[in-house]
SERO-4910 file (N, C-alpha, C, O; in steps of 0.05 Angstrom, whole numbers):
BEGIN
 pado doro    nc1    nc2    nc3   cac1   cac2   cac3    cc1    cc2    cc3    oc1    oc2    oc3
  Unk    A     17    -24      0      0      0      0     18     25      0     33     28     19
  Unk    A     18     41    -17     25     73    -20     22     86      3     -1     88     12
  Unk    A     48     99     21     43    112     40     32    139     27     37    146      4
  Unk    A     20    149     40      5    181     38     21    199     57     11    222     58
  Unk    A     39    195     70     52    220     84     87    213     78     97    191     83
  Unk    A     99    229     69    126    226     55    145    223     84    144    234    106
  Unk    A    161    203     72    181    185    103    214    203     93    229    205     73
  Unk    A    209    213    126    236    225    133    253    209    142    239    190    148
  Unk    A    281    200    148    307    190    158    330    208    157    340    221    139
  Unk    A    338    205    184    356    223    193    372    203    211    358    187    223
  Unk    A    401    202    216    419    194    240    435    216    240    440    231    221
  Unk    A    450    222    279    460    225    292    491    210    303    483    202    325
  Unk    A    511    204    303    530    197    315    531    202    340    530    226    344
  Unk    A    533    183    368    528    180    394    560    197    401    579    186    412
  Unk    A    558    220    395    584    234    410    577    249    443    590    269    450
  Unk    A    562    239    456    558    243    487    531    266    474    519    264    453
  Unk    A    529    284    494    515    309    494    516    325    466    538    331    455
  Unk    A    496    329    457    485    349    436    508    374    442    520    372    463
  Unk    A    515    396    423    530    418    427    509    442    402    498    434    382
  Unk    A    509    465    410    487    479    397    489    475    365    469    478    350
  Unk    A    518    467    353    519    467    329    498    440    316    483    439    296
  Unk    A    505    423    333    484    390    325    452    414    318    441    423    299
  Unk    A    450    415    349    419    434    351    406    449    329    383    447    319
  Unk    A    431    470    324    425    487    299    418    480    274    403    488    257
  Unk    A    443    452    278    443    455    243    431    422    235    437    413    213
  Unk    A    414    407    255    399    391    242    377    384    270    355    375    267
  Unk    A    385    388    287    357    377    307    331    395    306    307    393    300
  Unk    A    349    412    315    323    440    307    304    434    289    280    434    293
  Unk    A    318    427    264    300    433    231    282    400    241    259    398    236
  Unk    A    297    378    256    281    347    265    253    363    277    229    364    270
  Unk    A    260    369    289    229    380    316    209    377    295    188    364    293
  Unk    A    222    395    277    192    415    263    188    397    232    173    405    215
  Unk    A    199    379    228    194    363    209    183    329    214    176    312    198
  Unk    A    186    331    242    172    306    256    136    306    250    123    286    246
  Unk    A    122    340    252     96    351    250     94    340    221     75    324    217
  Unk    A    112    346    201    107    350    167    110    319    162     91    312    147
  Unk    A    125    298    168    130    282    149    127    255    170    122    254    194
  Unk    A    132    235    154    130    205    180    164    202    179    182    202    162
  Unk    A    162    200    207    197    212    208    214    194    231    206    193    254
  Unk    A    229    186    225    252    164    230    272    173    243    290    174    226
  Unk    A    281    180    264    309    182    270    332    166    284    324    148    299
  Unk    A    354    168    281    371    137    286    390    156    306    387    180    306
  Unk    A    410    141    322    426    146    339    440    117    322    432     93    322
  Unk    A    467    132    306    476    108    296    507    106    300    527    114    288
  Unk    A    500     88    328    528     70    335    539     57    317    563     55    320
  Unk    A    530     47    298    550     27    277    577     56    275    600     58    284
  Unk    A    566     67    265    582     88    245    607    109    263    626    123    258
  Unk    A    592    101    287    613    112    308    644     94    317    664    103    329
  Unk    A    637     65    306    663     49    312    684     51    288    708     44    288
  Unk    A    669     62    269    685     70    243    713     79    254    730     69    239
  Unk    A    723     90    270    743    102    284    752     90    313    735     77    325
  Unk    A    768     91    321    785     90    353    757     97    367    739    112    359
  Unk    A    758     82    391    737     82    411    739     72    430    758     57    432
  Unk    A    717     75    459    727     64    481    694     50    482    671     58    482
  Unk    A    704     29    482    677     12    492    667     13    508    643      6    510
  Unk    A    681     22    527    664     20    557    653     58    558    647     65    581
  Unk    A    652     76    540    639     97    538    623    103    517    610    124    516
  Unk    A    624     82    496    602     86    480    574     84    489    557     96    476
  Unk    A    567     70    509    536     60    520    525     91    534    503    101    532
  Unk    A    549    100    547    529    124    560    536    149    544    529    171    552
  Unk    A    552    145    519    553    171    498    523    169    487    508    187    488
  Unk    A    516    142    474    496    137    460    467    145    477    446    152    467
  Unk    A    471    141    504    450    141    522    438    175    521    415    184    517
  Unk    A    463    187    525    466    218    532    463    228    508    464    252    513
  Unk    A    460    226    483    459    229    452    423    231    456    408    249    450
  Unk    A    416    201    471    387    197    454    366    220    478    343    228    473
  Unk    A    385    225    505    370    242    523    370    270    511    349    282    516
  Unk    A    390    284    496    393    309    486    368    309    466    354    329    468
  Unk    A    362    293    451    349    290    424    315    292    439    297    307    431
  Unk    A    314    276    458    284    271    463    283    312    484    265    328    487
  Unk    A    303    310    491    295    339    512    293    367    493    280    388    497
  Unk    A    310    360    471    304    382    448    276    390    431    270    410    419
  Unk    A    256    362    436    241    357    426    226    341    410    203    345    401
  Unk    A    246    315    404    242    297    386    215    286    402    220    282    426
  Unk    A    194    281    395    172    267    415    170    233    399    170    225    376
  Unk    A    170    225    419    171    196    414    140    178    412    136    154    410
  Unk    A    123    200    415     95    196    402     85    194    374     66    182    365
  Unk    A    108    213    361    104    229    335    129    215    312    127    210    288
  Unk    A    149    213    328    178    206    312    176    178    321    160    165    334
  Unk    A    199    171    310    210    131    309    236    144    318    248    159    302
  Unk    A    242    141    334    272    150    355    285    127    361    273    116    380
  Unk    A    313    106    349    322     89    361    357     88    365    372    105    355
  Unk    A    367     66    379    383     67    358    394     42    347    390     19    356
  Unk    A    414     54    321    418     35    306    417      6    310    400     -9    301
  Unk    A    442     -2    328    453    -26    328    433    -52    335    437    -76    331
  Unk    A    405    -32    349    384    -39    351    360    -63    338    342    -78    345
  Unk    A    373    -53    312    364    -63    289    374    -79    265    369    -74    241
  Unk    A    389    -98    273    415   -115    256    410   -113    229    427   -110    212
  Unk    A    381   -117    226    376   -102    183    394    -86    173    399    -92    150
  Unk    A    410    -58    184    413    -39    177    443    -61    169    446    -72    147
  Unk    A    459    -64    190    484    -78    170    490   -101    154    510   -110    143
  Unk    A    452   -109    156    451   -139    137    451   -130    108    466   -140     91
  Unk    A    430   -108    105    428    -88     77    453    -75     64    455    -72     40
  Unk    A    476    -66     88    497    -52     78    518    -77     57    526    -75     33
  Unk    A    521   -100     76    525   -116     59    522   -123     36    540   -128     20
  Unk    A    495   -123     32    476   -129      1    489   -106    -14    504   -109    -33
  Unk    A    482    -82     -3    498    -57    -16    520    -62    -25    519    -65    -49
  Unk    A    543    -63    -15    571    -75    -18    575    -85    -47    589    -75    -65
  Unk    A    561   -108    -47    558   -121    -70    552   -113    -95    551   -128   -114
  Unk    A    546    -77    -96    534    -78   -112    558    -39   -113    554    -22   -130
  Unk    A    572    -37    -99    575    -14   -100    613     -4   -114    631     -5    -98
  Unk    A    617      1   -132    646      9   -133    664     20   -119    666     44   -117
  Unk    A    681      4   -108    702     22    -94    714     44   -104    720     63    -89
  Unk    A    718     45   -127    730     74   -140    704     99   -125    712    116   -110
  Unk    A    680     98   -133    664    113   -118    673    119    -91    679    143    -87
  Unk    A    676    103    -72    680    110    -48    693    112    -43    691    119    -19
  Unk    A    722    110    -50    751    128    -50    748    159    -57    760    177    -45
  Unk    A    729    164    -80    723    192    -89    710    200    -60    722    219    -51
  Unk    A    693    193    -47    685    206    -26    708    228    -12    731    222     -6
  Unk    A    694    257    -11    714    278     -4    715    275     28    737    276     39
  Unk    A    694    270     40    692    260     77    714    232     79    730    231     98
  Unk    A    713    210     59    721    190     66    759    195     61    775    179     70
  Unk    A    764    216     49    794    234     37    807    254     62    829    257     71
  Unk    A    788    261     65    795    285     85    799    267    109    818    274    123
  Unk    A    787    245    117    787    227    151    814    208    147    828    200    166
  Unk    A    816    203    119    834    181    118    867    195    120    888    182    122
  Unk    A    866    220    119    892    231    117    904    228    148    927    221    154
  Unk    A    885    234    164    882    243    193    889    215    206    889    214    230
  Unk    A    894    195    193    897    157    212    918    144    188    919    145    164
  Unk    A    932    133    209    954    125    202    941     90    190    949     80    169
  Unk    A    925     80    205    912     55    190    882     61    182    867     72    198
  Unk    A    875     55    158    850     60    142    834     47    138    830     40    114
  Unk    A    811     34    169    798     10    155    776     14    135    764     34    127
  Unk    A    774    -14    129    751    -17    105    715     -8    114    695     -6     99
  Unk    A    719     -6    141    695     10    156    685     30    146    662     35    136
  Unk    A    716     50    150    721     84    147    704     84    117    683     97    114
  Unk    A    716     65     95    719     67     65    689     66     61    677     84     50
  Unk    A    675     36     73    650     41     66    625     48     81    601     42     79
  Unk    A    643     67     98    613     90    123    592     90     93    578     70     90
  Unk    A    591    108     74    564    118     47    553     98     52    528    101     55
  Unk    A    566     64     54    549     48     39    531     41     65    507     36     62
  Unk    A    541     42     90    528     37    101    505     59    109    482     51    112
  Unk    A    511     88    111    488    104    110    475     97     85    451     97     88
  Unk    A    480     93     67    457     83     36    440     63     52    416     69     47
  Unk    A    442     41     70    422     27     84    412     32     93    390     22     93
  Unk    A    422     54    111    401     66    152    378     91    120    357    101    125
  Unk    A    389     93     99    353    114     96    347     87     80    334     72     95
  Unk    A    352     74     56    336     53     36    329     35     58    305     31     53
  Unk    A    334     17     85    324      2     95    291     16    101    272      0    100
  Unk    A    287     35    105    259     55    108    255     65     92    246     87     97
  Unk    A    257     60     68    263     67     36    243     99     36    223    108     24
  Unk    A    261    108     56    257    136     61    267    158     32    288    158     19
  Unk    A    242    174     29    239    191      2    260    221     19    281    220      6
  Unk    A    262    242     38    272    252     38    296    246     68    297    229     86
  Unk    A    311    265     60    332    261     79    347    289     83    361    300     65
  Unk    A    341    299    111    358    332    119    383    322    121    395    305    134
  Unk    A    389    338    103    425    337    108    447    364    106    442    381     90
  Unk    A    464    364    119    483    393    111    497    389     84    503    369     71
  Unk    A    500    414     82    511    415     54    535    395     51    539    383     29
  Unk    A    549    392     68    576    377     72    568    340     69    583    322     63
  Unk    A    541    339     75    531    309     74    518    301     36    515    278     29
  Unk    A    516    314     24    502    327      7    507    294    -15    490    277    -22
  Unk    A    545    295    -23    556    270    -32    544    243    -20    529    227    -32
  Unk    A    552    243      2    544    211     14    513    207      4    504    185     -2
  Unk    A    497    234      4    467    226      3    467    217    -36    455    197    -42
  Unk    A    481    232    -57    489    218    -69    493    192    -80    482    183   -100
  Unk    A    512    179    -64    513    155    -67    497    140    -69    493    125    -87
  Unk    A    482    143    -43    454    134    -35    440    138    -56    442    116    -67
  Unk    A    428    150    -69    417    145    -97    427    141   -116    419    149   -137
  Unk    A    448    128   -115    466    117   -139    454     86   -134    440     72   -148
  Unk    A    465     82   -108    459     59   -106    426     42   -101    422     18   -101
  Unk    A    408     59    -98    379     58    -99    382     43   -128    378     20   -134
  Unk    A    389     66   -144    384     60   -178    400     39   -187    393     26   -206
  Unk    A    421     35   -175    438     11   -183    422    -14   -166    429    -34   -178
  Unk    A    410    -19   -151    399    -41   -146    373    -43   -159    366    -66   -164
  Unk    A    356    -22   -166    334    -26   -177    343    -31   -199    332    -53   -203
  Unk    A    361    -26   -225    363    -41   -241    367    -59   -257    364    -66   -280
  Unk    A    379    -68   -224    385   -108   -232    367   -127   -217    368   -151   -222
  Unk    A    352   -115   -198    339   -127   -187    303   -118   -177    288   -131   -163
  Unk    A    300    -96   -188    267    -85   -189    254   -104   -203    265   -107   -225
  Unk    A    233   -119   -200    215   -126   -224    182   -116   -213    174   -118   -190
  Unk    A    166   -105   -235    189    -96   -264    202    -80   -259    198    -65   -239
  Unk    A    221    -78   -273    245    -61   -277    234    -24   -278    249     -5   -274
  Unk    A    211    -25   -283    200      6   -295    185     10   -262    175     31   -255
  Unk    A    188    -12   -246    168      3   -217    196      0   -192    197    -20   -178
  Unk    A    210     16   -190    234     17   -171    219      6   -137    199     13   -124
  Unk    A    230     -5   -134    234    -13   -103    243      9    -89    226     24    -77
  Unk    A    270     13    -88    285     35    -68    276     66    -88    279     71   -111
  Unk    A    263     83    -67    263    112    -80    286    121    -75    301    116    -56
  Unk    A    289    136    -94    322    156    -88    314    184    -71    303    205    -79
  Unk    A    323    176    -47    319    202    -31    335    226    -48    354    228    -63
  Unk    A    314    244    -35    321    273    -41    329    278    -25    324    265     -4
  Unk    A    348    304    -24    359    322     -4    344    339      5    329    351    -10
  Unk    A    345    344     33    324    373     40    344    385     65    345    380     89
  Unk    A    357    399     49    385    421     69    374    432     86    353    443     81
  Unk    A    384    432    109    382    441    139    376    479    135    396    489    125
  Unk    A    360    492    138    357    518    139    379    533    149    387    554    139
  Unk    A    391    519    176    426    530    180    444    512    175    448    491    188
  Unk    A    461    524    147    474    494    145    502    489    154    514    468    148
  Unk    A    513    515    172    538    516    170    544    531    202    540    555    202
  Unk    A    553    521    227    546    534    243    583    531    252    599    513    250
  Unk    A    586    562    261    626    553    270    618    554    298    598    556    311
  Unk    A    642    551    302    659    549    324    659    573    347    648    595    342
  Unk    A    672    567    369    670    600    387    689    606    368    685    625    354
  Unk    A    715    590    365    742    611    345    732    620    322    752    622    308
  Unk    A    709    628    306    704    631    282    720    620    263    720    635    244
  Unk    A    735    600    259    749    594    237    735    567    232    731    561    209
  Unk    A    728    554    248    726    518    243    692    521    247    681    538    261
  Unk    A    680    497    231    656    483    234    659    475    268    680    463    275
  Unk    A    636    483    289    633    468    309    633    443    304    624    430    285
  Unk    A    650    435    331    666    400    336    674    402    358    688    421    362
  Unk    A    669    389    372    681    367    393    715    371    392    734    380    405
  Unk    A    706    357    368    749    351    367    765    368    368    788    367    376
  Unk    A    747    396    354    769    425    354    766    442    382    776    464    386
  Unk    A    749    427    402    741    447    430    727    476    418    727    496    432
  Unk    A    716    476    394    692    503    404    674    507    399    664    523    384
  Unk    A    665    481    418    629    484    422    626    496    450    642    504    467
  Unk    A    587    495    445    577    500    468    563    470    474    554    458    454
  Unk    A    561    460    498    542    439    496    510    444    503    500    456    522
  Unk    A    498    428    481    459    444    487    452    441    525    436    455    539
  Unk    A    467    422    532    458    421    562    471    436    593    463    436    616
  Unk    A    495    449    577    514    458    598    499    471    619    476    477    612
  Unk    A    507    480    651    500    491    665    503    521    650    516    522    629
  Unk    A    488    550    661    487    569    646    519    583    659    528    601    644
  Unk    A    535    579    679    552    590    682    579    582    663    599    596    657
  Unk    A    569    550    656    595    548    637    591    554    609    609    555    593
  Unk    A    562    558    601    560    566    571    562    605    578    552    619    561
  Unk    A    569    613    590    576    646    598    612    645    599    625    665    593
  Unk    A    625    621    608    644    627    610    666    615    582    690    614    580
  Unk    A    647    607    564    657    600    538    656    621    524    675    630    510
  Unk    A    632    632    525    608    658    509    638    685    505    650    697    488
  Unk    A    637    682    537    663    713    546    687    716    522    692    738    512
  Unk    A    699    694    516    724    697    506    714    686    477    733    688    461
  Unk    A    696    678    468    688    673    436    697    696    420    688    718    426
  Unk    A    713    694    402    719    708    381    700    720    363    683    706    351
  Unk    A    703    753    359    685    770    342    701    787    324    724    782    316
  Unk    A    688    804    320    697    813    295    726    823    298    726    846    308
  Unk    A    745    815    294    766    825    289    787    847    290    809    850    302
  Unk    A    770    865    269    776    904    271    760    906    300    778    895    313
  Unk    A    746    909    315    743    913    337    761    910    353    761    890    368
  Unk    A    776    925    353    797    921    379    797    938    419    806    930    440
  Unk    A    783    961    410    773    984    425    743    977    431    729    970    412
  Unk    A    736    978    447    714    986    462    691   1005    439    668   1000    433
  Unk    A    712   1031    427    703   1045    417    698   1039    385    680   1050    372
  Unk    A    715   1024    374    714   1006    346    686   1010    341    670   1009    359
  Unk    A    681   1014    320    647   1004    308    664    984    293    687    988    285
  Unk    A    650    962    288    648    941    271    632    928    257    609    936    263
  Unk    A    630    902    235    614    893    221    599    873    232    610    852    240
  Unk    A    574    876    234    566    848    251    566    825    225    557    803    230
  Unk    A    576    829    200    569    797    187    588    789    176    588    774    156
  Unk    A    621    803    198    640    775    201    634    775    223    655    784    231
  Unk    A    624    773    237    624    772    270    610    747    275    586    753    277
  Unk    A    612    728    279    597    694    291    587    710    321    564    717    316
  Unk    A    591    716    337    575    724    349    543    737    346    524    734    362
  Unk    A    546    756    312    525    756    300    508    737    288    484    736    293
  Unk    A    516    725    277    502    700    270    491    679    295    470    667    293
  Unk    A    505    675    311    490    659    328    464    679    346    444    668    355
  Unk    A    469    703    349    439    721    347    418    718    336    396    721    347
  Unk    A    426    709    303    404    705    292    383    687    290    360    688    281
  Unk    A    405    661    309    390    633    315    379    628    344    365    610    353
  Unk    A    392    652    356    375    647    386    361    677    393    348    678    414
  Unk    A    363    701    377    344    720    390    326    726    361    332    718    339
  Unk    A    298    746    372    281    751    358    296    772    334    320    778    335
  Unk    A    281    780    317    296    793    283    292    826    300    307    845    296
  Unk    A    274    826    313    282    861    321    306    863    344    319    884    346
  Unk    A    312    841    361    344    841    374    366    844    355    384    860    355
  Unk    A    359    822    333    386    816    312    388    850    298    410    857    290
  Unk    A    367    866    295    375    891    287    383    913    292    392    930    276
  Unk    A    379    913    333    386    920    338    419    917    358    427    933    376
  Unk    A    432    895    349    457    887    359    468    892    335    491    900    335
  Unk    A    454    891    304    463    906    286    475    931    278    492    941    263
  Unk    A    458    938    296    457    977    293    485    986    322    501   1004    322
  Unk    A    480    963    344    493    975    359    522    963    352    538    979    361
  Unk    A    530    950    345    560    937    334    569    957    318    589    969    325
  Unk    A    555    966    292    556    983    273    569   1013    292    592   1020    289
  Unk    A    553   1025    306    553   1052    325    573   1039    345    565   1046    367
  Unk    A    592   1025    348    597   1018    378    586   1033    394    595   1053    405
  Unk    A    554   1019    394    537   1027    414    548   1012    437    557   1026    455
  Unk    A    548    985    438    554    970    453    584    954    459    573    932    463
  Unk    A    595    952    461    619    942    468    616    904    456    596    897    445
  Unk    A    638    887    461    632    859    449    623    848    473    605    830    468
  Unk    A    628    851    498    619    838    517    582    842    532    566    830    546
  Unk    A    584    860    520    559    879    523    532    858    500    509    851    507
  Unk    A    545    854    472    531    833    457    534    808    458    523    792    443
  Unk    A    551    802    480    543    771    482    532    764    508    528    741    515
  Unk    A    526    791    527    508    780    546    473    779    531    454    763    535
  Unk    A    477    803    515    449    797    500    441    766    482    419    754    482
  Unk    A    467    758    468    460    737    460    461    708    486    451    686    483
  Unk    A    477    719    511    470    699    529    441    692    532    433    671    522
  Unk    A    420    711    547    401    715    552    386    703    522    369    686    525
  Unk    A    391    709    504    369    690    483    377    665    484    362    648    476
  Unk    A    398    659    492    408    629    498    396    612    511    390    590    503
  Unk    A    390    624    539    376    616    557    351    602    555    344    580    564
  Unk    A    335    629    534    302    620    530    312    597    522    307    579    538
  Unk    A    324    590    504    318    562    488    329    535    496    320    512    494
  Unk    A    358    549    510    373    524    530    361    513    550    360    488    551
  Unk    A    344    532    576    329    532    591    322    510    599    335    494    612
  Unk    A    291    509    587    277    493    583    286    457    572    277    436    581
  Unk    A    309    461    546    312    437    534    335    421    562    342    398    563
  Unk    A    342    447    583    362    429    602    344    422    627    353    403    641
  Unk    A    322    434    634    305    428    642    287    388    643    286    371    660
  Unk    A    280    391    622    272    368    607    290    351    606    281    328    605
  Unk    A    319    354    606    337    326    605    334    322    639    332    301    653
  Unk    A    335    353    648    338    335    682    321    318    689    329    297    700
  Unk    A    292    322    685    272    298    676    278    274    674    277    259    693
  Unk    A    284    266    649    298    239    634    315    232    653    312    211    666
  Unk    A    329    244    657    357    233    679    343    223    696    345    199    698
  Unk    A    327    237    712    311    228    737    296    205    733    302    185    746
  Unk    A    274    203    714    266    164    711    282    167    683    284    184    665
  Unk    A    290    149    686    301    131    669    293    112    652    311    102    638
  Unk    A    267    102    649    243     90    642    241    102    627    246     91    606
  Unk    A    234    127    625    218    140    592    242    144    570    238    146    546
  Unk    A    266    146    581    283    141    555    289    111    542    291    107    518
  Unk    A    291     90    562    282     65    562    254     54    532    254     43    510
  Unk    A    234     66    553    209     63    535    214     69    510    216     51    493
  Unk    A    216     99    504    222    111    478    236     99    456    229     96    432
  Unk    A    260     92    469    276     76    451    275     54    448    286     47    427
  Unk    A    261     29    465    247      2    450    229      5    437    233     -4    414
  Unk    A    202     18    442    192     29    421    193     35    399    178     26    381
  Unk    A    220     60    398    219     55    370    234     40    355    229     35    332
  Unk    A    259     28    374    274     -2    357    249    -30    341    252    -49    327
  Unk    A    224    -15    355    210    -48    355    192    -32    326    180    -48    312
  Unk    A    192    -13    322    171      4    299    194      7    273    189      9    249
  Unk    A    220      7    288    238     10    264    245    -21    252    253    -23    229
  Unk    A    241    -44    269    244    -66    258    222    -79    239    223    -93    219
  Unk    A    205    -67    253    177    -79    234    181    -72    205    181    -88    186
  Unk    A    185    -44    202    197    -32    174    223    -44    160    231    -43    137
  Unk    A    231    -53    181    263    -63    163    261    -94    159    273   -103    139
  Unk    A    250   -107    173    244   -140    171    232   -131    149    246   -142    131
  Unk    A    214   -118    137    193   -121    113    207   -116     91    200   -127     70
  Unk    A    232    -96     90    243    -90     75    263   -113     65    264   -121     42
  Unk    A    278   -123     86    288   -146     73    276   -176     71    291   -195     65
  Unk    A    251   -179     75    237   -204     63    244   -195     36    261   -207     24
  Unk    A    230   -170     24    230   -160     -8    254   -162    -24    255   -171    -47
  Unk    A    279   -150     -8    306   -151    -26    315   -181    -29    328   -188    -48
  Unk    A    307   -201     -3    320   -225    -11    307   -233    -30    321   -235    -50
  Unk    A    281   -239    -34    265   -247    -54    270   -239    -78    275   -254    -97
  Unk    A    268   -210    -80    278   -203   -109    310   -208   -112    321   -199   -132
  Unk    A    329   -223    -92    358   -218   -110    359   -249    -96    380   -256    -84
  Unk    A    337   -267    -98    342   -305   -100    356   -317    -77    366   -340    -76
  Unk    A    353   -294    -53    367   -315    -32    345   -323    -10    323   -312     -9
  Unk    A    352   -341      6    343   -359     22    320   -332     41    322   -308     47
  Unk    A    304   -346     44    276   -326     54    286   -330     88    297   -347    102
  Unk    A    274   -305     90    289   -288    132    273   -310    141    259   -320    124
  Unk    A    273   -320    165    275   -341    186    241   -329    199    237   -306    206
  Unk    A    221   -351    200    193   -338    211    195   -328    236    209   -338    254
  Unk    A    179   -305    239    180   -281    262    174   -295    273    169   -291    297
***
C-alpha cells in the first residue's frame, strides 16, 4: 500500500551530549519536520566504531545522545527514535549494498579523503561509512533526507545505489523498489565554532554543549571570538564577520538581531555587552531543553520506553524491507518471526 505521508530519515553519531551546532544545524529543523513528514530518527552506533573508541563509553555517549534529542524535542509519540545497532537489518542491507557498490566511488568520497589523511591505519569501515548510510535511509526506503551541505555526496551515493539495485533487481524493472531520496538542506547549514574559523566539533574544542550549566556556557560565550577590527571598546564594527552575530540570529528575535546590528555598527555596545544579549536568548531556548533532560535523567524509564519502542517500529519496517530484497535478488527467505 502507497504511504500518503512522505518518510523522513535522519541519523546522529552518539558523541555524548548534543552541542548547539548538532541543535542548529539539524535537530532544530528534526522537531519541526517530525509535524510534516513520517519521520525516522537513528542514533547510529555502527558508524561511530568507524574510528578509535572506548567501549566502555560508547553505552552512556549513545544514552546521553538519545537524552539530548528527546529533551530538544524529538517526541517519541510522533517520531520513530532508536538506535541503530538496535536493528541488525541496517548492516545486513549494507552488505547487500557492498555487492553492488564500486570502490572507486567511495575512494572519491571527499569526507572518506579528508578522515583518511588524519589515521595512520585505514579500515575498510572508514571506506564504506556511504554504503552503510545508503542502508540506515533505503532500509525505510525513506523519500527525503535533511542533510548539511557537507553530507550532500554521501546522500548521493545513496541514490546511486537505490538506482543501481533497482536495475538489476526491481521487477518490473520500470516500478523501482528503493526511491532515491532527495535532499532537503538544513535551513542553517553551516554553524562555526566559538574561534570563528572551524565548523563546530568536539574535536576542535569550540562548542557549546545544548545542556551545559548556564555558568559554563557564559564562560565559553566571554572569550568567543568577534569581529576582528574591533579592537577598542570604541571600534564600530561589522556584525556579518562577526559569529557572534550570526549565532543572534539563531537564538534571538529579528528586532534584537537589528538591533545588535545597529549597535556593533555605532559601537553602541561594546563585544561583551553583545554577548550578554546573545547569552540571555540562549537561555530561552537552553532553559527549558536542560530542564527536560533533568527529567529523563531522573526516571530513566521513559528514555528506556522511547527507545524500544521505536527499535521495535523501526524493525517492523526493516524486517519487511528485507523479506523483499532477498526475494527479489534469489536468496534464502528471513527465518519466521
Amino acid at each position: 500500500m502507497a504511504r500518503t505521508t512522505p518518510r523522513v530519515f535522519s541519523g546522529i553519531q552518539p558523541s555524548g551530549e548534543l552541542h548547539i551546532g548538532n541543535y542548529l544545524g539539524a535537530v532544530q529543523n528534526w522537531v519541526a519536520l517530525q509535524h510534516r513528514y513520517e519521520s525516522i530518527f537513528c542514533v547510529v552506533d555502527y558508524h561511530a566504531i568507524t574510528v578509535p573508541y572506548d567501549p566502555r563509553e560508547l553505552p552512556a555517549r549513545t544514552r546521553e545522545l538519545a537524552i539530548s534529542l528527546l529533551a530538544a524535542g524529538i517526541d517519541p509519540d510522533v517520531a520513530t527514535v532508536f538506535v541503530q545497532s538496535a536493528v541488525p537489518e541496517h548492516t545486513e542491507l549494507a552488505w547487500i549494498f557492498n555487492t553492488i557498490t564500486p570502490i572507486g566511488e567511495l575512494e572519491r568520497q571527499t569526507q572518506f579523503k579528508d578522515k583518511a589523511q588524519r589515521q595512520e591505519s585505514v579500515s575498510a569501515g572508514l571506506l564504506n561509512y556511504p554504503v552503510l548510510q545508503a542502508a540506515d535511509i533505503l532500509l525505510y526506503r525513506a523519500d527525503t533526507v535533511p542533510v548539511g551541505e557537507d553530507q550532500v555526496q554521501h546522500l548521493e551515493l545513496s541514490r546511486e545505489v537505490a538506482r543501481r539495485w533497482n536495475a538489476r533487481f526491481a521487477a518490473p524493472p520500470d516500478e523501482p523498489y528503493f526511491p532515491e531520496p532527495a535532499p532537503l538542506l538544513t535551513p542553517t547549514r553551516r554553524v562555526m565554532g566559538l574561534d570563528g574559523q572551524s565548523k563546530m566539533s568536539k574535536s576542535m574544542g569550540n562548542t557549546i554543549g545544548l545542556l551545559e550549566p548556564p555558568e559554563d556556557v557564559w564562560a565559553k560565550l566571554r572569550p568567543a571570538v568577534t569581529d576582528p577590527a574591533r579592537v577598542r571598546r570604541t571600534d564600530p564594527g561589522t556584525p556579518e564577520v562577526c559569529n557572534i552575530y550570526h549565532l543572534h540570529r539563531a537564538f534571538n528575535p529579528p528586532e534584537t538581531v537589528d538591533l545588535v546590528a545597529t549597535q556593533c555598527r555605532t559601537a553602541g555596545w561594546g563585544c561583551i555587552e553583545c554577548k550578554r544579549v546573545l547569552f540571555d536568548g540562549m537561555e530561552r531556548t537552553l532553559g527549558p531543553v536542560r530542564a527536560r533532560a533533568a527529567e529523563l535523567r531522573a526516571d530513566p524509564s521513559m528514555v528506556d520506553a522511547a527507545l524500544d519502542a521505536g527499535a521495535a517500529a523501526a524493525r517492523r519496517i526493516a524486517q519487511e524491507t528485507m523479506r523483499d530484497v532477498k526475494a527479489r535478488m534469489g536468496l534464502a527467505p528471513a527465518a519466521p518471526l
